[in-house]
One Martini backbone bead per residue (centre of mass of N, CA, C, O) as a GRO file, in nm:
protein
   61
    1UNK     BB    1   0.099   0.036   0.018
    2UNK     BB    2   0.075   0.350   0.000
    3UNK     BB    3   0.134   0.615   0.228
    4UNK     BB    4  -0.077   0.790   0.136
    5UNK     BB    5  -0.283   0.573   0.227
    6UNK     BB    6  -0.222   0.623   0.530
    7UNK     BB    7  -0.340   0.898   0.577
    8UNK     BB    8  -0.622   0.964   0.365
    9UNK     BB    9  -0.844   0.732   0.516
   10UNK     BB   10  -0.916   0.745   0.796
   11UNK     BB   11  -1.132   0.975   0.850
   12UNK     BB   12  -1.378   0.765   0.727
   13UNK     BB   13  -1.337   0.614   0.944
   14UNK     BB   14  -1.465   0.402   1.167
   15UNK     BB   15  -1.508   0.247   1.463
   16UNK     BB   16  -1.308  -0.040   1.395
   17UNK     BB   17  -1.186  -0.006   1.162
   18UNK     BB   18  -0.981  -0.102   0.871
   19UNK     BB   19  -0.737  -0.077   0.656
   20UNK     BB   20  -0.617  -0.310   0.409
   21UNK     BB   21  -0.671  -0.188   0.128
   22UNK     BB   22  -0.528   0.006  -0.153
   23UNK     BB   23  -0.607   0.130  -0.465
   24UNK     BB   24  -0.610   0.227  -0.820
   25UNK     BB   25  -0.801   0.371  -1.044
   26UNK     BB   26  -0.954   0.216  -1.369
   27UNK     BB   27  -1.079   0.206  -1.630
   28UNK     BB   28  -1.178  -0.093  -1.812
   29UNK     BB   29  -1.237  -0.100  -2.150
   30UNK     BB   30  -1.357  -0.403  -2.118
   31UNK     BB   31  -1.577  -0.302  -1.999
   32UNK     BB   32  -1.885  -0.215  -1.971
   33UNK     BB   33  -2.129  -0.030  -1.914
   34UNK     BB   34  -2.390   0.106  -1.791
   35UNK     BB   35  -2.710   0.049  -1.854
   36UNK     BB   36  -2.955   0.335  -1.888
   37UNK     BB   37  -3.180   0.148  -1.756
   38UNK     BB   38  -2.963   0.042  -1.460
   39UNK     BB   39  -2.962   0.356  -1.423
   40UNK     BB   40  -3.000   0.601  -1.212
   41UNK     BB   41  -3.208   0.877  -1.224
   42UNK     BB   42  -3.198   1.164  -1.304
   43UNK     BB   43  -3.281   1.518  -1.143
   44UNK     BB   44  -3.406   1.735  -1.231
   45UNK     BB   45  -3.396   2.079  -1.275
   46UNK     BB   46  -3.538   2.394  -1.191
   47UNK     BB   47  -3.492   2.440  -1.495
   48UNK     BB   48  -3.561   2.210  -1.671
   49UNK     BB   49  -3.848   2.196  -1.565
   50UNK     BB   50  -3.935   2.472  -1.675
   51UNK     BB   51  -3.884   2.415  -2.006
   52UNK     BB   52  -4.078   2.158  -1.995
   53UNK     BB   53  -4.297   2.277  -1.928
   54UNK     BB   54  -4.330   2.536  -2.148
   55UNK     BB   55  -4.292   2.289  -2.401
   56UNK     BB   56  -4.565   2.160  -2.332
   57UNK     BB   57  -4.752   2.421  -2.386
   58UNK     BB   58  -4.673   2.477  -2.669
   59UNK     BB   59  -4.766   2.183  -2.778
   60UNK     BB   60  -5.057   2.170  -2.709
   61UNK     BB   61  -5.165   2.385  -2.944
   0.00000   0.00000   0.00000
């Protein structure tokens, strides 16, 4: 383990925990990712909300 990771982990653990191992990531290309429908739905923000209800209202008429 990195000692750089023996410094930035504590504060994070909880009572009686302890870190075993730290590795850095880095994505695989070789794996596939999460498909859309798998992914948990972003809540969208209240601008977008306002100008989807907007173009609701002209698309209506």
């Amino acid at each position: 383990m990195k000692p750089f990771y023996r410094d930035c982990f504590p504060p994070f653990l909880q009572p009686g925990e302890r870190l075993i191992i730290a590795s850095d990531y880095c994505h695989n290309a070789a794996l596939p990712f999460v498909p859309a429908g798998l992914r948990t739905p972003r809540t969208p923000s209240p601008l977008e909300q306002r100008v989807r209800g907007a173009l609701g209202t002209l698309w209506a008429r």
